[in-house]
C-alpha positions in Angstrom: 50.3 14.8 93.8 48.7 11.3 94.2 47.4 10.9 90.3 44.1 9.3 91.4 43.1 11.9 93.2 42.5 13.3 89.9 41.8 10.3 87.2 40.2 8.2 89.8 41.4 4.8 91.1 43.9 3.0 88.9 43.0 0.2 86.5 46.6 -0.3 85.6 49.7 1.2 84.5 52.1 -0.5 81.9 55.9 0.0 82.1 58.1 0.9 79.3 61.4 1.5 81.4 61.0 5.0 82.9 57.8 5.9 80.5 55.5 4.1 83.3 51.9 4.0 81.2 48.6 4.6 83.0 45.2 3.7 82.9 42.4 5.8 85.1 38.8 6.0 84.3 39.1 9.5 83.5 41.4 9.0 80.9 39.6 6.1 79.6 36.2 8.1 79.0 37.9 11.0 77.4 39.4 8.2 75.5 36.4 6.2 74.2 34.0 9.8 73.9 36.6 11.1 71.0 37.1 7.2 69.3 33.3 7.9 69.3 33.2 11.3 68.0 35.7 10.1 65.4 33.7 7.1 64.1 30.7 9.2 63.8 32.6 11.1 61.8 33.4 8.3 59.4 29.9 7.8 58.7 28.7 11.1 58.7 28.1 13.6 55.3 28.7 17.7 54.9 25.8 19.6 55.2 24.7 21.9 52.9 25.5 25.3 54.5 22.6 28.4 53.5 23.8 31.6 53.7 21.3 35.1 53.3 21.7 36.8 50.1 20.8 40.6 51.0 19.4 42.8 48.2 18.3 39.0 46.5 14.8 37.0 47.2 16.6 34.0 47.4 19.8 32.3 49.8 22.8 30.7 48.5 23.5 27.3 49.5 27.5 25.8 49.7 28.0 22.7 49.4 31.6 21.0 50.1 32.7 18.4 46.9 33.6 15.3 46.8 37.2 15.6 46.7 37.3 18.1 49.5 34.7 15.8 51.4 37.1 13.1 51.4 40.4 15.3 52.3 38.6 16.6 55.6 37.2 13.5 56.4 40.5 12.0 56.6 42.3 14.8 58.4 39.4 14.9 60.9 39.8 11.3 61.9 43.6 12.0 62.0 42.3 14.5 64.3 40.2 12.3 66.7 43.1 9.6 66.5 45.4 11.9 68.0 43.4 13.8 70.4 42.4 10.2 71.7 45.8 9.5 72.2 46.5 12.5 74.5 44.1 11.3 76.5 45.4 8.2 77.4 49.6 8.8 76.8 51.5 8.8 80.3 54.6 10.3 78.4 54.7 14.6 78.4 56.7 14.2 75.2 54.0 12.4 73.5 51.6 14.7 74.6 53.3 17.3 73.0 53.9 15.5 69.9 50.0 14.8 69.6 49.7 18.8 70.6 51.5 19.6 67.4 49.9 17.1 65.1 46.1 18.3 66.6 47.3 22.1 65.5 48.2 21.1 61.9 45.5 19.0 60.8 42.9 21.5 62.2 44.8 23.9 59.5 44.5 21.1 57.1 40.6 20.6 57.6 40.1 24.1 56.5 42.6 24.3 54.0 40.9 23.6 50.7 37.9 25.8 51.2 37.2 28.8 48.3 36.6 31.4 50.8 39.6 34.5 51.2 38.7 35.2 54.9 38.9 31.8 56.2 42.1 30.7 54.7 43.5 34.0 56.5 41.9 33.0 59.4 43.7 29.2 59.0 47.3 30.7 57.6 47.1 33.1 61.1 46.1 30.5 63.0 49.1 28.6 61.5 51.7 31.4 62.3 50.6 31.6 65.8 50.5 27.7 66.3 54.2 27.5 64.7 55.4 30.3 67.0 54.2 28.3 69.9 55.4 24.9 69.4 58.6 26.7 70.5 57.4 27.0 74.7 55.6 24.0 74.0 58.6 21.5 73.2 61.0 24.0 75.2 58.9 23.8 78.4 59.1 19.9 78.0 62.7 20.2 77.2 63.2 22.3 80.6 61.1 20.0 82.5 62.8 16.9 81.8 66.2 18.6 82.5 65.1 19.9 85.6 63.7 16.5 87.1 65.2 13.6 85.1 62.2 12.1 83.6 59.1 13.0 81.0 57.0 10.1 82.9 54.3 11.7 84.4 53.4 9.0 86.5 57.2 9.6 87.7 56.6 13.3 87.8 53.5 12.4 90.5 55.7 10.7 92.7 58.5 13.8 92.8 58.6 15.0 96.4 59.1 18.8 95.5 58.5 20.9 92.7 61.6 23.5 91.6 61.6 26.8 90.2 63.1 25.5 86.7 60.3 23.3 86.8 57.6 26.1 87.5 59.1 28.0 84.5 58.7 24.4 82.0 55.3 24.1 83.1 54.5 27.8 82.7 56.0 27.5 78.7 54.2 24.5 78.2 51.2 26.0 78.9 51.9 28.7 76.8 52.5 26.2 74.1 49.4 24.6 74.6 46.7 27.6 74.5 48.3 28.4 71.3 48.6 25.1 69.6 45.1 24.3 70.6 43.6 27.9 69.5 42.0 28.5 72.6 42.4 32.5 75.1 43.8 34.6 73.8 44.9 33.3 70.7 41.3 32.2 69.4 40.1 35.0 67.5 41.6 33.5 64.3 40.6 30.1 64.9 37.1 30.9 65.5 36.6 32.9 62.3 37.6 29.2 60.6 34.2 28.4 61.7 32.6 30.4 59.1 33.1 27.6 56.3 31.0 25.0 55.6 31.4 21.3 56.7 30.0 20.6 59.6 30.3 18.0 61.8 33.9 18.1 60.8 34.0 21.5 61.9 32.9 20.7 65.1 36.2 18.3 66.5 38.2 21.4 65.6 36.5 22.7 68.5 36.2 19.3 70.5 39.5 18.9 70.1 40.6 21.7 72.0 38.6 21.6 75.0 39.6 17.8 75.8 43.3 18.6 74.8 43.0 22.1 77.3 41.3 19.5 80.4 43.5 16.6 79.9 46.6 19.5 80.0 44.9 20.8 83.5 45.4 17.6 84.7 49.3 17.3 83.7 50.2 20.9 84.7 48.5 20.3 88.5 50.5 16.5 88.6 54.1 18.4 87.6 53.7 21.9 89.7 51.6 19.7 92.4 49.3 22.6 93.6 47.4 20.5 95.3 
């Protein structure tokens, strides 16, 4: 598959032996949207998160402390760092890498919150994103024993596609809906929601769906579908 048929027209690749770097506007906006997202992160505050008391006249508002402000904050921009770099890495064993740091500090943004359900919901979440990093490293293990190379601008230019590699991709994506939390493994992730600490809540969730597109892109380019 001709990579520009999917990223657009090259604005240039940068070779590091057989890890062949490239640059297409599509990765370049996902790019710059999340190093946005993650600098208005930097600046941004908790919000004060009002919950209904029944059987009480008033509602209790939860606040998120200093100390825990600053811990989510930092993993959040960790976060954004990382899924940034997803975008724009031309190496599948990078993108896996980032894949596994993007599933342990969404555990970690959650991890100091006071509330029983949603530190179940964040120790599930991290049983089922351990248990997957096995496909998810394994698929990328088979793939580059099957074709020689983890380049995925090397991968594009492969004239066929084997079964062995069929099966990598198919783990990787395995991998890849667990790490990221998203069908059918999101039930836990999404009751992580329930805690205050919004807007660093919300790349959690951002997170996931550009991590989920930009892995779209690499499963066509190695099974070349199209």
């Amino acid at each position: 598959m001709d990579i520009s048929s999917l990223g657009g027209d090259f604005l240039g690749i940068i070779p590091l032996g057989d890890i062949v770097l490239y640059l297409t506007p599509f990765h370049l906006f996902m790019c710059v949207v999340m190093l946005l997202f993650t600098f208005l992160i930097c600046i941004s505050k908790t919000e004060t998160q009002v919950e209904a008391s029944f059987g009480k006249l008033e509602d209790t508002k939860v606040s998120v402390g200093l100390n825990e402000f600053k811990q989510r904050r930092f993993l959040s921009i960790i976060c954004g760092i990382a899924t940034a770099g997803a975008m724009i890495t031309g190496d599948l064993f990078n993108f896996t890498l980032f894949m596994a740091l993007i599933g342990i500090v969404n555990i970690g943004i959650v991890s100091a919150v006071k509330q029983t359900s949603v530190l179940n919901a964040a120790y599930q979440y991290g049983l089922i994103a351990m248990m997957c990093s096995l496909p998810l490293f394994g698929g990328a293990a088979i793939i580059l024993a099957s074709t020689g190379t983890l380049s995925l601008f090397e991968l594009s230019n492969l004239a066929t596609t084997s079964a062995m590699t069929v099966f990598g991709a198919l783990l990787l994506l395995i991998g890849i809906l667990g790490e990221s939390g998203v069908a059918p493994f999101f039930a836990t992730k999404a009751e992580m929601f329930r805690t205050p600490g919004s807007p660093f809540l919300v790349i959690i969730h951002l997170s996931s769906l550009f991590v989920v597109i930009r892995a779209i892109e690499i499963l066509l380019i190695i099974i070349k579908v199209i």
